[in-house]
N, CA, C and O atoms as a GROMACS GRO file, in nm:
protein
  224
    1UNK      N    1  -0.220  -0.879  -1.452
    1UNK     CA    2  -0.103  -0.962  -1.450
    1UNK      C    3   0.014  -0.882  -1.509
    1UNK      O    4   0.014  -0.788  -1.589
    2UNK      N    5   0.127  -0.953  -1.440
    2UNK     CA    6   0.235  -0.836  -1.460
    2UNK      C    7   0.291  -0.885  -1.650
    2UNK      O    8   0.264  -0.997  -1.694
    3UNK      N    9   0.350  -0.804  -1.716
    3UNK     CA   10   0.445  -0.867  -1.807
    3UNK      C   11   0.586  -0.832  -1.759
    3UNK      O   12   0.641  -0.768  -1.670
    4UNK      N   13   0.621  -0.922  -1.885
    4UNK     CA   14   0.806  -0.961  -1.840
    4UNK      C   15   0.859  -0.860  -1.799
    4UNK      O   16   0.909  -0.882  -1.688
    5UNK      N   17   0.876  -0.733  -1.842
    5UNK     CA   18   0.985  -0.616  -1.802
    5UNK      C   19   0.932  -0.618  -1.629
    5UNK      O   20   1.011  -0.657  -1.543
    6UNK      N   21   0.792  -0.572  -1.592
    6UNK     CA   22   0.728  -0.568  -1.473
    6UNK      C   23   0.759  -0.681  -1.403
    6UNK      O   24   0.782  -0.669  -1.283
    7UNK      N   25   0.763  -0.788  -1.454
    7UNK     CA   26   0.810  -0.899  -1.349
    7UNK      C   27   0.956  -0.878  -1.282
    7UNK      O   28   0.988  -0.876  -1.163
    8UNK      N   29   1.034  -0.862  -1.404
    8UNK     CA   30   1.185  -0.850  -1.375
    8UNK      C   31   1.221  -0.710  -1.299
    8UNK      O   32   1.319  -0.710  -1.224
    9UNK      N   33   1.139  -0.582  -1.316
    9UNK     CA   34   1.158  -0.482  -1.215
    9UNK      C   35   1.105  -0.501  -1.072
    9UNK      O   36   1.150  -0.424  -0.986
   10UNK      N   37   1.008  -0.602  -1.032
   10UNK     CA   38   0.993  -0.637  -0.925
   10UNK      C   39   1.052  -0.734  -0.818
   10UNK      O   40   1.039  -0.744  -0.696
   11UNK      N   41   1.138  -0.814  -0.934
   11UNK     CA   42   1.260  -0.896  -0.849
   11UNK      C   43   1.322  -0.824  -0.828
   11UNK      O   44   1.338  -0.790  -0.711
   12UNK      N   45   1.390  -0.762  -0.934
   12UNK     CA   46   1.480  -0.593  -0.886
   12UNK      C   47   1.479  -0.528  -0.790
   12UNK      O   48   1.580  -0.497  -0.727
   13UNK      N   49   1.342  -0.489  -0.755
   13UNK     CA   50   1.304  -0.391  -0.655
   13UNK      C   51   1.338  -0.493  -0.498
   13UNK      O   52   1.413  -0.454  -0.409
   14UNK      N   53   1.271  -0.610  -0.497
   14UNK     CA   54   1.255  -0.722  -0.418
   14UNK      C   55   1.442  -0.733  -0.328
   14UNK      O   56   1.486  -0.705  -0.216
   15UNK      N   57   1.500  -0.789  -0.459
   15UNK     CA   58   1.635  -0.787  -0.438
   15UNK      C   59   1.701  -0.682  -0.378
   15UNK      O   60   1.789  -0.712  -0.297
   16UNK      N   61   1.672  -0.536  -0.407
   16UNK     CA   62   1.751  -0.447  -0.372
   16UNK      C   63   1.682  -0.402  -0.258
   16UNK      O   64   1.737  -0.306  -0.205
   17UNK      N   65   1.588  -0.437  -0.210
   17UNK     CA   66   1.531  -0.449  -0.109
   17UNK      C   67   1.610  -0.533   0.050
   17UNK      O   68   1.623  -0.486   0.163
   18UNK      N   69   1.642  -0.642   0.007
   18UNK     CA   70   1.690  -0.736   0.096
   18UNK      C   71   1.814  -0.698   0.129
   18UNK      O   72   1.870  -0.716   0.237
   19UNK      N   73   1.876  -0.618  -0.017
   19UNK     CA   74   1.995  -0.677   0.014
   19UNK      C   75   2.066  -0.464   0.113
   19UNK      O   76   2.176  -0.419   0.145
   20UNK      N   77   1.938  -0.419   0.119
   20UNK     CA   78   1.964  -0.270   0.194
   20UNK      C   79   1.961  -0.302   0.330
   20UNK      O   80   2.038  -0.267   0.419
   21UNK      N   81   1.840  -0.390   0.335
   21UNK     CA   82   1.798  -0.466   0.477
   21UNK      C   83   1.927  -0.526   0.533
   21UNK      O   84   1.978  -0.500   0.642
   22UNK      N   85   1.982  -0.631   0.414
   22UNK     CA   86   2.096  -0.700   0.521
   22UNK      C   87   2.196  -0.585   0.555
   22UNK      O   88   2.232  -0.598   0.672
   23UNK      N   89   2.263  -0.456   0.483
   23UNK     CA   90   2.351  -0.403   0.509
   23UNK      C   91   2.347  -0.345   0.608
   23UNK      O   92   2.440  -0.330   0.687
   24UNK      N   93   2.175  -0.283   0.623
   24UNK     CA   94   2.208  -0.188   0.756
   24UNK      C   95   2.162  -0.263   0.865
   24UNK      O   96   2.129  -0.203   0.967
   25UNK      N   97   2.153  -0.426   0.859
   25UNK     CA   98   2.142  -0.475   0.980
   25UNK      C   99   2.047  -0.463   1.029
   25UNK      O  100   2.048  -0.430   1.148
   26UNK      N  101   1.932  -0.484   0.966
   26UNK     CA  102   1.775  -0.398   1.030
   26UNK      C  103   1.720  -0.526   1.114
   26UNK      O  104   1.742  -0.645   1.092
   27UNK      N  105   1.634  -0.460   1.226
   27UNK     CA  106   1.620  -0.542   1.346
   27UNK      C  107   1.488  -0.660   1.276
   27UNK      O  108   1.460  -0.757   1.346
   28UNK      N  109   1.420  -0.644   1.147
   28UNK     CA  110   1.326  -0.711   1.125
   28UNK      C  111   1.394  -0.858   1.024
   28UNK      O  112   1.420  -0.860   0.904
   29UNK      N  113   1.406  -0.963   1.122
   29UNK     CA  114   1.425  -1.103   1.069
   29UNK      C  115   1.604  -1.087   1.077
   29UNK      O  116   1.677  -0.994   1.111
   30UNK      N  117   1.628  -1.220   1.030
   30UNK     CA  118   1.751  -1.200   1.047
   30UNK      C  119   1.826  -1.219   0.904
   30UNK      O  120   1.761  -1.213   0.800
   31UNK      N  121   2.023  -1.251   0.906
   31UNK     CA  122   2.040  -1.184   0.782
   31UNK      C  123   2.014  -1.303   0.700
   31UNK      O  124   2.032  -1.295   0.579
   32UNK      N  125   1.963  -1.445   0.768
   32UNK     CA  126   1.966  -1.590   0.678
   32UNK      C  127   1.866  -1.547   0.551
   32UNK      O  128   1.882  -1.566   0.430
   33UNK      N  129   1.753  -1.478   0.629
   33UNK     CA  130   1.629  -1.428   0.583
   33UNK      C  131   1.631  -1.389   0.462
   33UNK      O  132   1.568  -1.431   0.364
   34UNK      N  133   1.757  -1.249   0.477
   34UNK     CA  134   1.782  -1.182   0.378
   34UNK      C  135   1.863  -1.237   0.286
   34UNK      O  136   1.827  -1.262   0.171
   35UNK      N  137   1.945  -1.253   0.319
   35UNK     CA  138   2.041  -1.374   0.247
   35UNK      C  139   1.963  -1.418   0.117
   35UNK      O  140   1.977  -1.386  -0.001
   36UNK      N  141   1.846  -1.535   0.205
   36UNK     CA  142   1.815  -1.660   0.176
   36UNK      C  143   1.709  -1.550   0.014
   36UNK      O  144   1.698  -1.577  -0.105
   37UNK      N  145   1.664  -1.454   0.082
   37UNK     CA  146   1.577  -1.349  -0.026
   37UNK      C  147   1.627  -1.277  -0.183
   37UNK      O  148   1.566  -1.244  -0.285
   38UNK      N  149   1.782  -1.275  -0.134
   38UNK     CA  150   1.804  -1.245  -0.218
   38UNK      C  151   1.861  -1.360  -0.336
   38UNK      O  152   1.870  -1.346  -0.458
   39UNK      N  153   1.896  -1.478  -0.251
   39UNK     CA  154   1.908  -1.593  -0.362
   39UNK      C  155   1.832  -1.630  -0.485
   39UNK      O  156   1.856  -1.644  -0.605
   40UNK      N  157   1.673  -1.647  -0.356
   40UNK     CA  158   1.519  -1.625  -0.452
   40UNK      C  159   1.538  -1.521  -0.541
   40UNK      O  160   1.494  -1.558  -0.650
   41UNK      N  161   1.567  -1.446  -0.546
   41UNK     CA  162   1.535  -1.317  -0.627
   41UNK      C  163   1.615  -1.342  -0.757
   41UNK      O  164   1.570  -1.319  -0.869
   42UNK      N  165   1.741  -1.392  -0.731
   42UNK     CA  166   1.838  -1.444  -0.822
   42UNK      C  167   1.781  -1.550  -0.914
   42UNK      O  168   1.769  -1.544  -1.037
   43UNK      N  169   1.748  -1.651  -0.827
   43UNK     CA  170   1.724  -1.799  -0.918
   43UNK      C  171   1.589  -1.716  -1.030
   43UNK      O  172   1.592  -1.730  -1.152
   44UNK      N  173   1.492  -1.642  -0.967
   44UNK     CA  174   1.376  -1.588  -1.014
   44UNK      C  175   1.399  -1.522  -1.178
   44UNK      O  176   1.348  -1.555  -1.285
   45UNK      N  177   1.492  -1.427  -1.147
   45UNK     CA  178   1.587  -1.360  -1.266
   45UNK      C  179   1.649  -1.487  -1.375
   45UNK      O  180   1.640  -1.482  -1.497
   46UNK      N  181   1.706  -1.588  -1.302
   46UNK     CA  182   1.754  -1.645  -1.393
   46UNK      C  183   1.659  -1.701  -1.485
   46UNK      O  184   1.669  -1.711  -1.607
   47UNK      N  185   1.549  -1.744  -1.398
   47UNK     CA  186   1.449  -1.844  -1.471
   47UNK      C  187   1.416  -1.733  -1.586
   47UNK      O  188   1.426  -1.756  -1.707
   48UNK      N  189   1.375  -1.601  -1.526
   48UNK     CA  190   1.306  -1.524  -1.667
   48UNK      C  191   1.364  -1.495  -1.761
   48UNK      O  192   1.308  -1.488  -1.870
   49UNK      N  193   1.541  -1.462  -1.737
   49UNK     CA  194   1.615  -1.420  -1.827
   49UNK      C  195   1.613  -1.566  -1.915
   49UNK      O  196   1.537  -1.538  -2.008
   50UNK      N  197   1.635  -1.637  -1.924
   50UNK     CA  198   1.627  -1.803  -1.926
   50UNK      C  199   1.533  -1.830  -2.076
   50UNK      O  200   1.554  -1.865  -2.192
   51UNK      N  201   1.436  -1.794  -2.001
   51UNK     CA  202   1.250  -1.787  -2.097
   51UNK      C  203   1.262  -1.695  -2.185
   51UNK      O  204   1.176  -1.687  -2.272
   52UNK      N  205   1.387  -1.594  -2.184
   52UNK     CA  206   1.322  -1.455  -2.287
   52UNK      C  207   1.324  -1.475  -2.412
   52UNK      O  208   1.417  -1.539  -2.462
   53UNK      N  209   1.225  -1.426  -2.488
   53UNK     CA  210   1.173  -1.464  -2.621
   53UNK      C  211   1.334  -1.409  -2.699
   53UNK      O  212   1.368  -1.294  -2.668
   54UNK      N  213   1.422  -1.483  -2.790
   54UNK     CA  214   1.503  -1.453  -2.869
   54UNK      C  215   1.442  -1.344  -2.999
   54UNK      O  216   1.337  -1.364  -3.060
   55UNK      N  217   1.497  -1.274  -3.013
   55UNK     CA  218   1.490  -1.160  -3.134
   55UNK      C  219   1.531  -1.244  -3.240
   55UNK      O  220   1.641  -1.296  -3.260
   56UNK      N  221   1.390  -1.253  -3.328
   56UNK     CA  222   1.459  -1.268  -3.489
   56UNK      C  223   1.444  -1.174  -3.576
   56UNK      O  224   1.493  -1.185  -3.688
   0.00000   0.00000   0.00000
């Protein structure tokens, strides 16, 4: 199982993924797809950043 940093580099990766896809227009799915992927990826981030344990 992943931990937090690993989770959050895989939305990362995920995100910057989609969002190469939508630029160069790639013939696999369309850009709602990507779009819609990189939203997920967003809300995903927020939730974890959200959860992160505060430093005392």
């Amino acid at each position: 199982m992943l931990g937090y940093w690993g989770r959050i580099k895989v939305y990362a990766a995920m995100a910057a993924l989609a969002f190469a896809l939508l630029v160069l227009e790639s013939p696999i799915g369309s850009s709602g797809i990507w779009l819609t992927a990189i939203v997920l990826c967003g809300i995903a981030l927020w939730w974890e950043l959200s959860d992160y344990p505060d430093a005392e």
